[in-house]
N, C-alpha and C positions, 0 to 999 in steps of 0.2 A: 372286597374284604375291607375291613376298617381298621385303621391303626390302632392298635392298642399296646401299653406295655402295664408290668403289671410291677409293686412296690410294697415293703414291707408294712400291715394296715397300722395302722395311729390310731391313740388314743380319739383325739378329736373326729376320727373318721364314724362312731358312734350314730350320730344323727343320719350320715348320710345309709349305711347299711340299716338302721331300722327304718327309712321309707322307700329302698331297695328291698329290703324282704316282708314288709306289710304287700308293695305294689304288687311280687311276686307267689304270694303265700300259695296258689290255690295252682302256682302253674308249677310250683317245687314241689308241692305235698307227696305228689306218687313216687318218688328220687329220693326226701327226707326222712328220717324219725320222723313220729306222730309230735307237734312243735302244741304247746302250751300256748294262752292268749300273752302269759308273761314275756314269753320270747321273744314279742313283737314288739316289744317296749325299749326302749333307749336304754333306758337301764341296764337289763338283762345284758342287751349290744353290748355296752359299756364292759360288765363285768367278762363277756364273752372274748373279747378282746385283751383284756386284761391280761386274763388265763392265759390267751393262747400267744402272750407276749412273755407271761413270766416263762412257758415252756423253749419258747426260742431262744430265752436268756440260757436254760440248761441245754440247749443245742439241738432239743428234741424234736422240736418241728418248726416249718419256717411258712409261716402266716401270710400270704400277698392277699392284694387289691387287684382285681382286674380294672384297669383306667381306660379310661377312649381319649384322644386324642384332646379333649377339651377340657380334659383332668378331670371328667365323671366316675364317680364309682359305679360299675355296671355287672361286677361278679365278684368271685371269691376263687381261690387257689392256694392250695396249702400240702404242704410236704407235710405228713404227719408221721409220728413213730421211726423216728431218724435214730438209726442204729448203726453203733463207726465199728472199729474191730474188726472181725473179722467177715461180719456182714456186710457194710457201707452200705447199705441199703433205707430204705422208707415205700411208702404208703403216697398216693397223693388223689385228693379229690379235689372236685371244683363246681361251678357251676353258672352259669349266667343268665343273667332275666331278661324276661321273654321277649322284649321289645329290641334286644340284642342276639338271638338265638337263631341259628342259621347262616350267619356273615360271616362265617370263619372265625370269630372272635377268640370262643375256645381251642380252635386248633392254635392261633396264633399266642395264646394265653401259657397251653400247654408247651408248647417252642420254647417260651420265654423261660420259664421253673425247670425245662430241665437244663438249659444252660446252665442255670445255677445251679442246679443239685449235680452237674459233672463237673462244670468247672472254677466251681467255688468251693462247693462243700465237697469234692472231692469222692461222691459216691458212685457205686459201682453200678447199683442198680435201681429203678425205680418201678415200682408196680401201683397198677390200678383196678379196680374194679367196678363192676357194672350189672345193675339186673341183665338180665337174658332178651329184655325187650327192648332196649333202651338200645337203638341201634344207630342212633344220631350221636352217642355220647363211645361206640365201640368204632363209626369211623373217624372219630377227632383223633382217639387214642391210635386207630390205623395210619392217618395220616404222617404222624410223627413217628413210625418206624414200632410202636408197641406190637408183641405178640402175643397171643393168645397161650396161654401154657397150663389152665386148668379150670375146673367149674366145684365151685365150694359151694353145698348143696345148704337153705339155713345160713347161710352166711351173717348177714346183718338185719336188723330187726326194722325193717322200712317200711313205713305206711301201716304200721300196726300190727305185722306180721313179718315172721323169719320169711327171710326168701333169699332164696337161690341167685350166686352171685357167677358172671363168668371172670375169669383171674387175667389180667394181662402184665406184659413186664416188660419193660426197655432195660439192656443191659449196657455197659457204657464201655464200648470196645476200642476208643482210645486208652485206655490206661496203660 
């Protein structure tokens, strides 16, 4: 397995995520939304980043970098729809390109975000989900103690089409 830690993404990190997801585009496609040729543009990166910084400033979601050990950008991981109250709960997806995929990267990835979403942000719970097929991305989520707790039929609109998502959760039973 390869060292990886993973860091809140930066502005300047821009360039390196748009020639991480041009290299990746066709090995993401069946996992993503249908992606515009704009999205693969530094620009886009840019403004994508932006967003997903002014929402961490509201507390809503917390944006990492999966790194390798020689400080490459090599994925993405992000706690999204971070709700405190009486939920403490969020959302979290990720992903890593293809020349990393298989090495434990994302199991070691996922490790890394939920430390922080239990012992930083203080949440209680964290879920994820997964097509039905996607069975290299449902033993990442096994490895790290996720359960299985339901199947949202339609879920998210990926690869051009609704489809069927199955539900997982980690619950955080130090609190």
């Amino acid at each position: 397995m390869m060292t990886v830690t993973t860091r809140l993404v930066r502005p300047e990190d821009a360039p390196a995520l748009t020639e991480l997801v041009r290299a990746n585009r066709e090995f993401l496609a069946p996992w993503e939304p249908l992606r515009d040729d704009e999205y693969f543009t530094v620009e886009r990166q840019a403004a994508l980043i932006e967003d997903s910084l002014e929402r961490h400033q509201r507390g809503t979601n917390l944006p990492h970098v999966i790194v390798d050990a020689g400080g490459d950008i090599i994925g993405r991981i992000t706690l999204n729809g971070i709700v405190y109250g009486p939920f403490q709960s969020c959302s979290m997806g990720y992903w890593v390109g293809e020349a990393h995929n298989g090495r434990g990267v994302a199991t070691a990835a996922v490790r890394a975000i939920i430390r922080v979403a239990f012992e930083e942000l203080g949440l209680h719970r964290v879920q994820a989900e997964t097509l039905p097929h996607n069975t290299g991305s449902q033993r990442v989520l096994q490895r790290n103690g996720f359960v299985r707790y339901g199947y949202a039929p339609e879920y998210l609109h990926i690869a051009g089409r609704w489809q069927d998502h199955v539900m997982y959760q980690l619950i955080n039973h130090l609190r």
